[in-house]
N, C-alpha and C positions, 0 to 999 in steps of 0.2 A: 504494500500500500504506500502511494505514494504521501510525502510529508506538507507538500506546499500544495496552493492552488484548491480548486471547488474537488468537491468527494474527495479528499483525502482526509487526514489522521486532524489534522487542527480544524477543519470545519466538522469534522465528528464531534472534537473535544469541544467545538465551540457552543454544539447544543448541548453536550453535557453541563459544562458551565452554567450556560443561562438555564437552566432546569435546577441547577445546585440554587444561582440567584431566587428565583423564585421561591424554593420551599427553604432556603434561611431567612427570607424575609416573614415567610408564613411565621416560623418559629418565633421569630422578634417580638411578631405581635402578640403570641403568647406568653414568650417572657417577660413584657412590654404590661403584657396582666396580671402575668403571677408578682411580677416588681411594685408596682403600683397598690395591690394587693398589702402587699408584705408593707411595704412603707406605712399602710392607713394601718396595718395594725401594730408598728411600732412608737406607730403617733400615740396610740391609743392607750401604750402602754404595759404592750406585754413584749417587754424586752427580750424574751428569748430566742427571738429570731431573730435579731440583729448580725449571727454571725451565718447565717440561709440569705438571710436580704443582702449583706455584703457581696457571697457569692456571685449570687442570681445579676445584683445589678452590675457586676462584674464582667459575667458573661453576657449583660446584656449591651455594654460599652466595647469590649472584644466583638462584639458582633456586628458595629458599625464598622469598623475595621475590615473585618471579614468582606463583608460586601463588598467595600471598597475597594478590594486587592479582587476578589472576583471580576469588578468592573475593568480592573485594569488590565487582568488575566484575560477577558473577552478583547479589550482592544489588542493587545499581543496576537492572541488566536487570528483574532479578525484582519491583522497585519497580513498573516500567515498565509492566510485563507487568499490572499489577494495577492500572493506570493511577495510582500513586499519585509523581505528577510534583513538583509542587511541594511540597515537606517539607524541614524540617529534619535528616533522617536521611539523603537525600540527599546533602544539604549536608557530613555527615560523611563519609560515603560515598567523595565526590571528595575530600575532604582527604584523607582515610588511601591512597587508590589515589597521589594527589602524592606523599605523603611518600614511599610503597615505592617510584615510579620516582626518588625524590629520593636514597633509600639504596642503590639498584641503581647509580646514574651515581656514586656513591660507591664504591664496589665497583667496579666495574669503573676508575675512576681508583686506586684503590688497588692494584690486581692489574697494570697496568701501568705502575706505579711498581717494584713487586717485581718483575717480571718484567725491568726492564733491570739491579735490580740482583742479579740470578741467574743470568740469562740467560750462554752460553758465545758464544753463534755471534750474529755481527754481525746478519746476515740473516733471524733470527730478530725480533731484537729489530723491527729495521724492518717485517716483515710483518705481526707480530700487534701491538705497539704500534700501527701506524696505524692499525687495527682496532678495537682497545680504544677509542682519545684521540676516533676518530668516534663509536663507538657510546656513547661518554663524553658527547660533546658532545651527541648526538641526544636522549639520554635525561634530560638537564637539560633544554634545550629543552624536551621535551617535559611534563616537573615543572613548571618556571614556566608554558609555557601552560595544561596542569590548572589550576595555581593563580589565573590571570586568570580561564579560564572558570568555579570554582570559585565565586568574588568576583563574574563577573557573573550567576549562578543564586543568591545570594545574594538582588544584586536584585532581581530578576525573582518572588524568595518575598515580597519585601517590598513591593513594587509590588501584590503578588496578594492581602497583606493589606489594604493599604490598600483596594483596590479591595472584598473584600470586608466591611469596615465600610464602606463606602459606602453600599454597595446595600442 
């Protein structure tokens, strides 16, 4: 299967994407209710969900994110798809999708910071912390390797100029 251009692998991946876009948005607006929820009943005063509402609105601010780097994943694809591969606009493209997973592995180290210091139940903290500190850790990882690959499609524009003043 070919990689560039109509029926290939990136306008496959590109309706996968916007399929992912649409039912995380769905999700939003449910956590969008369970957060709203959870806040009216901390107003209310039963503070023991302060360290479930930290969570929740946690993942629900990671998930603006999300979209975001989706959206930007669809314009990548959509570059793809038009076979228009090596470009500068690319090039920005995979910067801004780095930075959103660079701000998400932020957010989620920050929400499991909050969460040990709210948290009531020992057990808690242990199960969703180790949770958060790996998906913490994945999603750095995965920021800095964007960012290599990032820097070697760089290259690879510039190798492609040279090449074409060459010829």
């Amino acid at each position: 299967m070919k990689i560039l251009g109509k029926n290939s692998l990136s306008s496959k991946l590109l309706i996968g994407v916007r399929v992912i876009i649409f039912l995380t948005i769905v999700a939003m607006m449910l956590i969008a209710m369970i957060t709203f929820k959870d806040f009216r009943d901390v107003i209310n005063g039963q503070t023991e969900k302060i360290s479930e509402t930290v969570l929740i609105t946690g993942v629900f601010i990671a998930g603006f994110l999300f979209v975001a780097m989706l959206i930007y994943l669809t314009s990548f694809l959509s570059n793809l798809k038009e076979e228009i591969c090596f470009d500068d606009g690319n090039v920005t493209i995979l910067r801004r999708i780095s930075n959103l997973v660079l701000g998400g592995s932020i957010i989620y180290g920050i929400m499991s910071v909050l969460h040990i210091v709210f948290a009531n139940n020992y057990m808690d903290i242990i199960t969703y912390n180790a949770f958060l500190w790996i998906l913490t850790i994945i999603m750095l990882c995965l920021s800095i390797g964007l960012k290599m690959f990032n820097e070697i499609y760089k290259k690879a524009i510039e190798f492609k100029k040279e090449n074409d003043f060459t010829i």
